[in-house]
C-alpha positions as CSV (number, residue, x, y, z in Angstrom):
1,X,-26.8,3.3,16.3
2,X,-26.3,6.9,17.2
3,X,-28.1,10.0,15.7
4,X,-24.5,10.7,13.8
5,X,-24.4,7.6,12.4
6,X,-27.5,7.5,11.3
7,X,-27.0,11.1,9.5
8,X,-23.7,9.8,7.8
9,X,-26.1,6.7,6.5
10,X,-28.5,9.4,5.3
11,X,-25.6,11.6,3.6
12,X,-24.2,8.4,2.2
13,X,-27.6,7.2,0.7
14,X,-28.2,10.7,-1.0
15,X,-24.7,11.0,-2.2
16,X,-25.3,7.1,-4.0
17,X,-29.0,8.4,-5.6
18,X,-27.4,11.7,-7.0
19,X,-24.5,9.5,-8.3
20,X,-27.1,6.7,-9.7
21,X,-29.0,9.7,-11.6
22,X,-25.8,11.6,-12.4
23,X,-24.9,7.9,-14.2
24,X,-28.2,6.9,-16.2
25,X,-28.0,11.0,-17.3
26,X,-24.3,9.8,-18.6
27,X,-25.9,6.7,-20.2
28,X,-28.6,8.3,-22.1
29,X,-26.3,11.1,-23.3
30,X,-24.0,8.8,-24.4
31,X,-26.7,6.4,-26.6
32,X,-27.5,10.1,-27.9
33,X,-24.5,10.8,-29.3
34,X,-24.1,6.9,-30.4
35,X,-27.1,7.8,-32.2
36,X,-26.1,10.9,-33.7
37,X,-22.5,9.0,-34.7
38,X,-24.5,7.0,-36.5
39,X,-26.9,8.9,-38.7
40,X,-26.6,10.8,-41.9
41,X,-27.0,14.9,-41.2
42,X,-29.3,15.4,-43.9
43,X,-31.5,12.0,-44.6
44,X,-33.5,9.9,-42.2
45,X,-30.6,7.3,-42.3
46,X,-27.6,5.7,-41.1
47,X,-24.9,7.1,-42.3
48,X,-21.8,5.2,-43.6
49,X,-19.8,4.5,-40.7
50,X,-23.0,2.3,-39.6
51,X,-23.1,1.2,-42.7
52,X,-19.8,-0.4,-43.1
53,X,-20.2,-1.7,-39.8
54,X,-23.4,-3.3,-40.3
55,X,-21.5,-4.7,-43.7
56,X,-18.6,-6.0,-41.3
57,X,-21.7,-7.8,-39.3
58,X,-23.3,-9.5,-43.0
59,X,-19.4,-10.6,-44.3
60,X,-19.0,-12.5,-41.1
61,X,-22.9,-13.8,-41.0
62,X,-22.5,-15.1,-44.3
63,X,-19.2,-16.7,-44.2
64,X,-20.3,-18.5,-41.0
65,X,-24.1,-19.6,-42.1
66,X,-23.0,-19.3,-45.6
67,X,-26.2,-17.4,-46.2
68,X,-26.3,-15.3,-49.3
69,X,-26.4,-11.7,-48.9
70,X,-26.2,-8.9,-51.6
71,X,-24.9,-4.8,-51.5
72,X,-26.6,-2.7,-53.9
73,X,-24.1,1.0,-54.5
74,X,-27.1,3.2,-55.7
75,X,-26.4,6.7,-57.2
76,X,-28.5,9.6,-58.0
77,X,-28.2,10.2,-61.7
78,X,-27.8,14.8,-62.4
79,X,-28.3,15.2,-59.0
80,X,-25.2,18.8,-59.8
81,X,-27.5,19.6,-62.7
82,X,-30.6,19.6,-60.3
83,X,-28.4,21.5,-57.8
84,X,-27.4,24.2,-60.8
85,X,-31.4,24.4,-62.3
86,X,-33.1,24.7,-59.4
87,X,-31.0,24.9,-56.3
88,X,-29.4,22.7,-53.6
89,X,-32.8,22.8,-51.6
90,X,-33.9,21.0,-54.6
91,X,-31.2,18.6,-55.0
92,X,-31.9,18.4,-51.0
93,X,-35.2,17.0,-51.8
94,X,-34.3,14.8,-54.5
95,X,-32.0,13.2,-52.2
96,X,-35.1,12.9,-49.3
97,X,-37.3,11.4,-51.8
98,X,-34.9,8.9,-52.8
99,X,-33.9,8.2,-49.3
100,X,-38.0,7.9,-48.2
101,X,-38.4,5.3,-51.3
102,X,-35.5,3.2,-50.9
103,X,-36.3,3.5,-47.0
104,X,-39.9,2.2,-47.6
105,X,-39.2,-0.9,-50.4
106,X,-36.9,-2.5,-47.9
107,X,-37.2,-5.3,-45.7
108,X,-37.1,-5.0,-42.6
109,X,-33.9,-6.8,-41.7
110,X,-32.4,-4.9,-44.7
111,X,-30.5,-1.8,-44.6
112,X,-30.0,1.4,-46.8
113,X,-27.8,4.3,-45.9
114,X,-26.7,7.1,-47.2
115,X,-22.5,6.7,-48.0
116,X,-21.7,9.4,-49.6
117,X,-23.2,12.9,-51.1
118,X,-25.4,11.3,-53.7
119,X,-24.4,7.7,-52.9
120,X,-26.9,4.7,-51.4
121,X,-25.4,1.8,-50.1
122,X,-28.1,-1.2,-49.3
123,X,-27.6,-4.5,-47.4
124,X,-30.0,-7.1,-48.7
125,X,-29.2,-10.2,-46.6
126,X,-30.5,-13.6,-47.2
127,X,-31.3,-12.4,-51.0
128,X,-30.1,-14.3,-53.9
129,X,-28.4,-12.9,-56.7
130,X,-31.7,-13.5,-58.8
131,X,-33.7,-11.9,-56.1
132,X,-31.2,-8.8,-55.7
133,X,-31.2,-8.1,-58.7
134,X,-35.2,-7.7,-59.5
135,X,-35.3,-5.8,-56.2
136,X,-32.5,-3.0,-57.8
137,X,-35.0,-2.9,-60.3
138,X,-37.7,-2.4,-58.4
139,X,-36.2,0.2,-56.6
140,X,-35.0,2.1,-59.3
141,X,-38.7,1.8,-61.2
142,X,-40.2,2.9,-57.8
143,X,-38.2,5.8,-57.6
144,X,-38.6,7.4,-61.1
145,X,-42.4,7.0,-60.7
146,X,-43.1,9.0,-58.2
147,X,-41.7,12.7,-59.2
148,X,-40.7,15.4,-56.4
149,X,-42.9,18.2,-55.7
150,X,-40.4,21.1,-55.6
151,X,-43.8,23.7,-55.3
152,X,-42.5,25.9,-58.0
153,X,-41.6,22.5,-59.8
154,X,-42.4,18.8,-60.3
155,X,-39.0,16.6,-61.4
156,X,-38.5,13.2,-62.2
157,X,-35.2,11.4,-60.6
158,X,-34.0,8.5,-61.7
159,X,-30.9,6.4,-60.1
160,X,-28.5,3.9,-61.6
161,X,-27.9,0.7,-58.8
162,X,-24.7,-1.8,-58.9
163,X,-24.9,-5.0,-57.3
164,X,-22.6,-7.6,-56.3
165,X,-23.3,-10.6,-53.9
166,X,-21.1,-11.1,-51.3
167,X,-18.3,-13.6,-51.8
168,X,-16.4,-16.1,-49.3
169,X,-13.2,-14.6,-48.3
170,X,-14.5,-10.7,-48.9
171,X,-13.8,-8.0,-46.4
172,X,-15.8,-4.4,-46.7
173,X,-13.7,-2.2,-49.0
174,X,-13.6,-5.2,-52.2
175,X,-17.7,-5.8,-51.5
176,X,-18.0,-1.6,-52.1
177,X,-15.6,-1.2,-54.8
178,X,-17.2,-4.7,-56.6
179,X,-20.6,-3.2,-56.1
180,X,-19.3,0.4,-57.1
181,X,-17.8,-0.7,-60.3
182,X,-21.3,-2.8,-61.2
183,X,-22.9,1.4,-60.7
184,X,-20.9,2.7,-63.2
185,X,-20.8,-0.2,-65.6
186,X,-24.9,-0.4,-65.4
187,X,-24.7,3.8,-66.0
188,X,-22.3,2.8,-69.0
189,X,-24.8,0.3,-70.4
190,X,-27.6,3.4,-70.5
């Protein structure tokens, strides 16, 4: 092998490491923004495009196994009148406190997201109905015990949680608008 060859090997070789970097660059970027799809703006959670996909992932688990599984729709109850009393910092920190408590009382193959402004969604999978619904009690008791330091101000929050179990033959919008119906019938019931 002449020197020229051995210089076009070199270039070669060089060229192929800059283009391996250049590529695992790419590949963490791109699990970055994956990342960033998939969690909520405010709250240290998934956001609702991971949550209907991780719902997607449930409906099929359970039809196969036929394991039961349960979605809990979770709202904030005054959550505008906290925003209008004391600000939407405030209201901000309601909905961090609620996220940090719901976060915590979870299992860890369990998921809670946040799906819309003042909106929960939570995947309890492998939980009977019996089981679910003690745990949306739990939840709910957990979260108006502890009340949120706003410095100036100490509030209690309280949140009203609708469950429904998923069903053979459901697909992800009839699970949500089951579970967000059973919300506002429990708020009804108060």
């Amino acid at each position: 092998m002449n020197e020229l060859d051995s210089d076009v090997i070199r270039q070669l070789a060089d060229e192929n490491d800059g283009l391996k970097a250049a590529l695992e660059n790419l590949r963490a970027r791109l699990e970055e923004l994956e990342r960033l799809a998939d969690t909520d703006t405010l709250l240290p959670l998934p956001n609702r495009r991971a949550f209907l996909r991780e719902l997607e992932r449930v409906l099929h688990q359970a039809a196969r196994h036929k394991t039961p599984a349960a979605v809990l729709y979770v709202d904030v109850n005054g959550l505008k009148a906290i925003n209008d009393c004391h600000g939407h910092q405030a209201g901000d920190a309601v909905l961090l406190h609620v996220a940090r408590v719901l976060k915590a009382s979870l299992r860890a193959g369990d998921m809670v997201a946040r799906i819309g402004g003042d909106e929960f969604g939570l995947i309890l999978d492998h939980l009977d109905e019996k089981a679910a619904r003690a745990k949306g009690d739990v939840l709910a008791t957990t979260v108006a015990a502890e009340p949120v330091d706003l410095g100036r101000a100490s509030i209690r929050v309280s949140v009203t949680a609708g469950l429904t179990m998923v069903r053979a033959g459901d697909d992800v919008e009839t699970v949500l608008a089951r579970a967000d119906a059973a919300m506002y019938a429990q708020r009804s019931e108060r």
